[in-house]
Every structure is written in C-alpha cells, then in structure tokens.
C-alpha positions in Angstrom: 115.6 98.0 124.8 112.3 96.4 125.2 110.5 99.2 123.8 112.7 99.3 120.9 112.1 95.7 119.9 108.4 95.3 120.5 107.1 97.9 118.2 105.4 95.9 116.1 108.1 94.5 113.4 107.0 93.7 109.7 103.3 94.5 111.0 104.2 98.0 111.6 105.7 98.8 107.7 102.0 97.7 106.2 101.8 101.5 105.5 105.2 102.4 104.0 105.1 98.8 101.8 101.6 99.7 100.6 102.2 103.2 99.5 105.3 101.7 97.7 103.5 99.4 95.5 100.7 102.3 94.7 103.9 103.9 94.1 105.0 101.4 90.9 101.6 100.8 90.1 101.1 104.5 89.5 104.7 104.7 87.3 103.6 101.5 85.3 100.3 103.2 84.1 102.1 106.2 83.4 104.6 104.8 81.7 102.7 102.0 79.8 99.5 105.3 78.9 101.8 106.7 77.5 100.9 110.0 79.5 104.5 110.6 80.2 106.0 110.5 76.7 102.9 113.2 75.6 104.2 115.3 78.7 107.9 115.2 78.0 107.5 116.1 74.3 105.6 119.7 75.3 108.1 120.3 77.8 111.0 119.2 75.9 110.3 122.4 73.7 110.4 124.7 76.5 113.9 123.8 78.2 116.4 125.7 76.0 118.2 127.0 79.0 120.7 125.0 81.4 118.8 127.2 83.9 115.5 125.9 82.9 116.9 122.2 82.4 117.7 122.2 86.0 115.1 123.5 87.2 112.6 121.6 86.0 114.8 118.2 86.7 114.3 119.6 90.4 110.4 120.8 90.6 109.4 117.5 88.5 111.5 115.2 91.0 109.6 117.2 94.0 106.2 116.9 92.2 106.8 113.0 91.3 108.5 112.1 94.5 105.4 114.1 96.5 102.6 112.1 94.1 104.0 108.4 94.1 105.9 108.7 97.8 108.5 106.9 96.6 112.2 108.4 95.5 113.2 105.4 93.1 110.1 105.8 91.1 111.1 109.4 90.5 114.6 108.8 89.9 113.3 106.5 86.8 110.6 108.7 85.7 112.5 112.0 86.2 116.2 110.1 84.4 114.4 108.9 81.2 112.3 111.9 80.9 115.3 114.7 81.0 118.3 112.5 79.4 117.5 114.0 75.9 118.1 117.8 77.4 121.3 116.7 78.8 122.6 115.6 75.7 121.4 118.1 73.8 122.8 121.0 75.6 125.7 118.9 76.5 125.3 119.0 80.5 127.3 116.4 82.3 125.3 113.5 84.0 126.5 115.0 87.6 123.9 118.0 86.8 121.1 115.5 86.1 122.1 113.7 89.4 122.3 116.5 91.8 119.6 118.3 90.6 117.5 115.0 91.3 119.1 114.5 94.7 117.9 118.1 95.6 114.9 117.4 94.1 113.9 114.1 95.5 115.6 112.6 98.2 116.1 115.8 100.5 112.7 116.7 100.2 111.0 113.3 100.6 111.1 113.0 104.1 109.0 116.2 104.5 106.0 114.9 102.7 104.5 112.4 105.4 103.1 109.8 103.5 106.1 109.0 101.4 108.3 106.0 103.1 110.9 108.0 104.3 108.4 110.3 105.6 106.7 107.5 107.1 109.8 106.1 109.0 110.9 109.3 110.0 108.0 110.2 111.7 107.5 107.0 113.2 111.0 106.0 114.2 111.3 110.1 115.8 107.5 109.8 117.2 107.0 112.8 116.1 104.6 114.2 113.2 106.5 115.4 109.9 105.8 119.5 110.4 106.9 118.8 113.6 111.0 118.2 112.5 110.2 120.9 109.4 112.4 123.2 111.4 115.5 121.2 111.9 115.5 120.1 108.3 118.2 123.3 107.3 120.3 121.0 105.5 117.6 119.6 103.3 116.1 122.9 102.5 119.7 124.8 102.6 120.5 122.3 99.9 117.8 122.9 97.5 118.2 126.4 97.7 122.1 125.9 96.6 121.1 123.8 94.2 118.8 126.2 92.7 121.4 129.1 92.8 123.7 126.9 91.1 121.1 126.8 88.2 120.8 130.4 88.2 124.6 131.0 87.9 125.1 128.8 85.2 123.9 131.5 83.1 127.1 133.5 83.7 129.2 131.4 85.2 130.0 127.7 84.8 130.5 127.7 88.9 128.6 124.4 89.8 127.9 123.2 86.4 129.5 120.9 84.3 129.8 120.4 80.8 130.8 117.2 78.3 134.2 118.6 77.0 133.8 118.7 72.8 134.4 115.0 71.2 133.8 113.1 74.7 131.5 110.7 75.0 129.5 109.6 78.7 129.7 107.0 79.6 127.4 104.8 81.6 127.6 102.6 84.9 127.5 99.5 83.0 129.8 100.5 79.7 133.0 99.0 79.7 136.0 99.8 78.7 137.1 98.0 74.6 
C-alpha cells in the first residue's frame, strides 16, 4: 500500500498534463489557421462513399489522436470536420461515433506519449509495445469496425441510416 501511495502524486502527471496542453495549443492554431477548413474542403470532394466516409472518420481520428496525444482534441477536430458527410449521405450520428471510437480511443493507449498511453504504461510499469500483444480487443475492434464499412456497400449490416423526413437531433435539442 505504501508503494502505491508514494509514487510521486501531481508531480508524477507533469508529462501527461504537458502533452495535453501542446495538445489544445496545436487544435487552436489549427483551427484558428485555418489549415483545417482548407483540408476538409479537398477531402470533402473525395468521400462519395459511406465506405469511404467511414473510413476516413477512422484513419483521421488515428492520425489526430497519434499527433496531438489527446482523444478529446480529436473527437472535436474529427466531429466538425465530417458532420457535413453525414448529412449529406444521410448516415446516422451512431456511424460518426463508432467509427471515432475505433478510431481514437481504442488506439490511443498504443501510442506512448498520448495520456492514456502515458498512464497505462506508467500505472502497468511496463513500456507501451510491451502490452501491444494483449490489446486484442482494441485492435479486434478496429478491424470490425472497418469491415462494417466495407459491408455497407451491400449490406446495411452495421450501418445506420436517418429514415426519409427525420430530423437528428442533438444532445442539447429539446423537445417543443
């Protein structure tokens, strides 16, 4: 028990708290460049597919949660960057939301200097490749998730649609 709490405390989470803030530092100037909106736009054109739509939801959550090491920051980034293709091809927000899952938050704790990477690591004393191999259900997710994608193109198995003259609504709409 002694070991357990005499590690260090708040001095020990420097590292995960620091790579945070980098974390919304880096968003903010993406945002506020305007890099992002100039990014979106070219790849807007290319995601004509539910296939594609999901794919990309998943490899840019992976790519943005691997760059800022920080799963929120994605979440934001990836939601207002692939709303639009929802809509358009009329994908229900559970799509958007598992693919990001896959995407980000199962894959996180494999890149070591993200925070969950960090605590893993640190509360298993072990380095990240280390527990790579007993991470089946992370990886065995992203793999469903990706075959999912692929059989939306003949099936609707594991894809939802907005039924015709529905509307979405939102966490904070309410009810008139």
């Amino acid at each position: 028990m002694d070991v357990l709490l005499n590690r260090g405390g708040m001095y020990s989470m420097v590292g995960p708290i620091v790579v945070m803030l980098c974390a919304f530092l880096f968003a903010s100037a993406l945002d506020v460049s305007g890099a992002l909106a100039v990014i979106l736009r070219r790849l807007v054109q290319k995601l004509n597919t539910v296939t594609r739509t999901i794919l990309a939801t998943m490899f840019t959550s992976s790519v943005l949660v691997a760059c800022t090491g920080n799963a929120v920051i994605s979440f934001f980034i990836v939601k207002s960057m692939y709303e639009p293709c929802y809509e358009k091809q009329k994908l229900h927000r559970v799509n958007m939301s598992r693919a990001m899952e896959s995407g980000t938050t199962l894959l996180e704790g494999l890149f070591p200097w993200t925070i969950s990477g960090m605590f893993m690591a640190k509360t298993l004393g072990v380095a990240t490749v280390d527990y790579l191999p007993f991470v089946l259900f992370n990886l065995s997710c992203w793999l469903i998730a990706i075959l999912y994608a692929f059989l939306s193109k003949w099936t609707s198995f594991g894809t939802r649609y907005v039924a015709a003259g529905t509307e979405q609504r939102t966490a904070l709409s309410f009810p008139e």
